[in-house]
N, C-alpha and C positions, 0 to 999 in steps of 0.2 A: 398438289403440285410440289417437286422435290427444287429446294433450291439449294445449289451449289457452293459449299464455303467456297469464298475468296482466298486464294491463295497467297500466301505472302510474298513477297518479294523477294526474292536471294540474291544478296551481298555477298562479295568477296571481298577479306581486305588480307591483300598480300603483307606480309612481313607484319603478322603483329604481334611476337614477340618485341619491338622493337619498341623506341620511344614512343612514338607516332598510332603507331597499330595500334598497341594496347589500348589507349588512351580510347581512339576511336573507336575500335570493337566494343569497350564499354561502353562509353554513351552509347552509341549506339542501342546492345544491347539492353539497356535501360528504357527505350520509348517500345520496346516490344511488338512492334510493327514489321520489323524483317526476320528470316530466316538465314544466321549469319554463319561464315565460311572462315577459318582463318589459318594463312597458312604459317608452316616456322622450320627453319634450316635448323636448326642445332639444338636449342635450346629453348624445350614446352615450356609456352607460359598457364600460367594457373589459372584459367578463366572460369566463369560456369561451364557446367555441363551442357546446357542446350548450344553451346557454339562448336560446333564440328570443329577440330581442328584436325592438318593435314602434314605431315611434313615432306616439306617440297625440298627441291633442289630448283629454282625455276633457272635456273642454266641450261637447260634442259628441258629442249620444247615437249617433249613427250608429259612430263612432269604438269606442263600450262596445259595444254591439252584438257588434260584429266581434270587439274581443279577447277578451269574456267566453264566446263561441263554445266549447262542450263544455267546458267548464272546471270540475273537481271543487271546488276551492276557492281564494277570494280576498283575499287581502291587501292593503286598502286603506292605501296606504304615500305618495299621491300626495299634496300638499299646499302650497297656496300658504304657505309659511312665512317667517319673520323675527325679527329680533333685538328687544330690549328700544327699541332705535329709533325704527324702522319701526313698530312697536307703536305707540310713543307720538303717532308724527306723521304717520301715514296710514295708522289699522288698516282702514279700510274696503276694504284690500287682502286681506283676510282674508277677507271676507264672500263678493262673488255667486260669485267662482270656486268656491270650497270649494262652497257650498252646492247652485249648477249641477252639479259634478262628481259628490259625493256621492252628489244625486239622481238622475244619470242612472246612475252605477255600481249603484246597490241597485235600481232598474228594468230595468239591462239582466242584470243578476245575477240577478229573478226570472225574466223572457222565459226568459231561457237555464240554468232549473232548477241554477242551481247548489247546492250543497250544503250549501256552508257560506261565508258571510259575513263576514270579521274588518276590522271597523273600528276604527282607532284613534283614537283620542280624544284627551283633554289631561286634566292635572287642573285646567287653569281653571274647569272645571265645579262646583269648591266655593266654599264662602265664603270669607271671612275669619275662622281660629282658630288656637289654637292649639294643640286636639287635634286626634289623629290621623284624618286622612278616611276615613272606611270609603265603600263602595259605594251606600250609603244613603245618604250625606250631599249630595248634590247638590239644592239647593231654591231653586235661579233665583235668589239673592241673590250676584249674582258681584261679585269686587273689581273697581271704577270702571274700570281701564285696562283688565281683559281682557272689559269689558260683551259686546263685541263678538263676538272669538274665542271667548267664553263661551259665548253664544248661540247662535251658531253650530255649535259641536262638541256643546252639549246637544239642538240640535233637529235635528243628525242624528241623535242617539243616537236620540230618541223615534222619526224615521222609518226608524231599526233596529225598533224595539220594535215599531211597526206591520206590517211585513211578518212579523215572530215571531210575532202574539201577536191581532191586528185584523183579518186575514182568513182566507180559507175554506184555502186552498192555502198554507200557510204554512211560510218560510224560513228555517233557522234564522241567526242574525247573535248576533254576539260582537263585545262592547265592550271595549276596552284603554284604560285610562287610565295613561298612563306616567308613571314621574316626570320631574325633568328629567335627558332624555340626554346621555352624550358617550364618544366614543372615536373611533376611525380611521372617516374620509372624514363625518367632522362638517366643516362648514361653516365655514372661517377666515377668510374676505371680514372685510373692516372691518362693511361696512354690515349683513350679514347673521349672524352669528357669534352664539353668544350666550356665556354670560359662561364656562365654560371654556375654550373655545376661541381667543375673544378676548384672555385673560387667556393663554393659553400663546405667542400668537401678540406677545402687547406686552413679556412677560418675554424672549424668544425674540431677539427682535428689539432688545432696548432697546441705546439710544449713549449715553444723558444719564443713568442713572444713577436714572433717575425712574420710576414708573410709577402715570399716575393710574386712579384705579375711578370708576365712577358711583355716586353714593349715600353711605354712608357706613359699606356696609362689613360691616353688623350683621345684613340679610336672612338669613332660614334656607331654603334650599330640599333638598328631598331630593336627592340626584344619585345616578344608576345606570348603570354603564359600559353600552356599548352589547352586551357579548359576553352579559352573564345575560338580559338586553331580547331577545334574539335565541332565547335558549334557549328562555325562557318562551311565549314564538311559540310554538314549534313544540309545545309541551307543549299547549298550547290548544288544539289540533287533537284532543286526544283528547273534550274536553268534548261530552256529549251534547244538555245544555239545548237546549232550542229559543232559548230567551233567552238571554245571560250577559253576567254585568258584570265586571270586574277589575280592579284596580287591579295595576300592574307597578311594583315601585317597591325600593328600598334599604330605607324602613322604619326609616330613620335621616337623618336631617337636620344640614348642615351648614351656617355662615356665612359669607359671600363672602369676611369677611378671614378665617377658618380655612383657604380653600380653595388662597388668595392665599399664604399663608404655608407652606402644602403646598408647594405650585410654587416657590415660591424656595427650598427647601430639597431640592427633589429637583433643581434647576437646580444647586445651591449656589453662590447670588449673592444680596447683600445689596444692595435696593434702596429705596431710598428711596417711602414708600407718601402721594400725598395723594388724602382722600377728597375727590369733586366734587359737590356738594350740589344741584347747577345742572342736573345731567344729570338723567335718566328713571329712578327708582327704583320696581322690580315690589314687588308683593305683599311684605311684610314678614316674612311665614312663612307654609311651606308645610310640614306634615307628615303621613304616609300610612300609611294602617293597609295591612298585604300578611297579614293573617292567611287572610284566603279563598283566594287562592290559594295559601297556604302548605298549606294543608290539604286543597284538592280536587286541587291534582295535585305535593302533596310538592316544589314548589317554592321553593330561596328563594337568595339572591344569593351567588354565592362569590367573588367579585372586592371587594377592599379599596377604598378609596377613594385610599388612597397607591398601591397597586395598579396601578389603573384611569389616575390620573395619569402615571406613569411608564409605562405601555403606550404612552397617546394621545402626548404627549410625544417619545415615540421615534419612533410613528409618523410626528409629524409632521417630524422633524426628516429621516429616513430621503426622507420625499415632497417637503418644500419648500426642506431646506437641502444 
């Protein structure tokens, strides 16, 4: 009797060149269980050799086409992204890419039967509170600066929810709304960073003894190392829904000067702190309910936030200095 190897599974993770990707395509590639796919616009990243890499342009359905070709499941990780900035002063760089990309990814994703769907999100998608966001709480009432990315990240979710739920042949797709990430191969550019990073990269770096923040210092946002972000991916893959929401998050929120004062004390250097009242200040609190996922796949974060610092930190200092 001839018995047939099992064939692995094929993963796609779009954009992983990027913070997110990378990250994921590794672990990933670490349990040796899939056959993994990875795409990158511009700039190869250095992975093993057993991960196919492809470079896409996915503005261009012909482009989605081609890579989502027999592909069991997808990880949309691809994303025109940017710093609190860039936000403020040209978010309409957020909008037709994402939205072109998205749509042609969850189109070439049906054509080519794929199986499972995972798109990740933002939690721009809530309002302004100061309770904690559950999965339900998203009702088009987004805070002023993220009108845009808001809109955006909620009206792909719905044309998630349409191909799940709206028609005859229907696909299942999985929502991830992160909190905010960081750890190794986050983005340290001046222009593009966003505040941990930025904030490790101007402690790191500093000559004058000074180091200014935007804003004033007081924002609460949740933050989640990127290694539990990764884990919880792969957990997600067991979900049956045809539909699912999540929020991936800490579940605990922090202050930009708590976060600040983290970093100089695992730096240990006393720096002189002035808040800049003149810069681009985001949402003023952001905090995240993680019970649903705590509960349907016994998920929940085990990396500290002093933890989390001192990992990315090292890492960076290991890559840039």
């Amino acid at each position: 009797m001839v018995f047939k190897k099992k064939m692995k599974k094929k993963i796609l993770i779009t954009g992983c060149s990027g913070f997110v990707g990378i990250n994921l395509i590794l672990k990933l590639n670490k349990l040796k269980k899939y056959s993994l796919i990875g795409t990158y616009y511009k700039k190869k990243p250095h992975l093993p050799k057993n991960i196919k890499l492809i470079k896409s342009d996915l503005t261009n359905k012909a482009y989605c086409l081609k890579v989502l070709k027999n592909v069991d499941y997808v990880y949309v990780c691809s994303a025109n992204s940017s710093g609190a900035g860039i936000m403020e002063s040209k978010p309409l760089v957020h909008l037709t890419p994402n939205l072109v990309m998205n749509t042609y990814l969850l189109e070439s994703a049906y054509e080519n039967k794929v199986k499972k769907f995972i798109f990740l999100s933002s939690n721009t998608v809530y309002p302004v509170s100061r309770k904690k966001m559950k999965e339900k709480d998203s009702n088009f009432n987004f805070f002023e600066k993220y009108f845009i990315v808001g809109w955006m990240k909620r009206f792909s979710e719905i044309m998630c929810e349409m191909y799940s739920k709206k028609i005859i042949r229907k696909m299942q797709t999985i929502i991830v709304r992160p909190g905010n990430l960081y750890g190794p191969y986050d983005k340290f550019d001046w222009e593009k960073s966003k505040f941990i990073a930025a904030t490790i990269r101007k402690v790191l770096e500093n000559k004058n003894g000074i180091i200014k923040v935007w804003g004033d210092g007081k924002d609460l946002k949740d933050f989640l190392y990127i290694d539990d972000f990764t884990d919880a991916l792969i957990k997600i893959l067991k979900i049956k829904d045809i539909f699912y929401v999540a929020n991936i998050a800490m579940g605990k929120s922090y202050s930009i000067k708590n976060i600040l004062k983290l970093i100089l004390k695992i730096q240990k250097v006393n720096l002189k702190i002035l808040y800049d009242l003149s810069k681009p200040q985001m949402i003023p609190v952001r905090n995240i309910d993680i019970s649903k996922i705590k509960k349907d796949l016994n998920w929940r974060p085990r990396v500290t936030i002093q933890e989390g610092l001192k990992k990315t930190i090292d890492w960076y200092k290991n890559c840039y200095q």
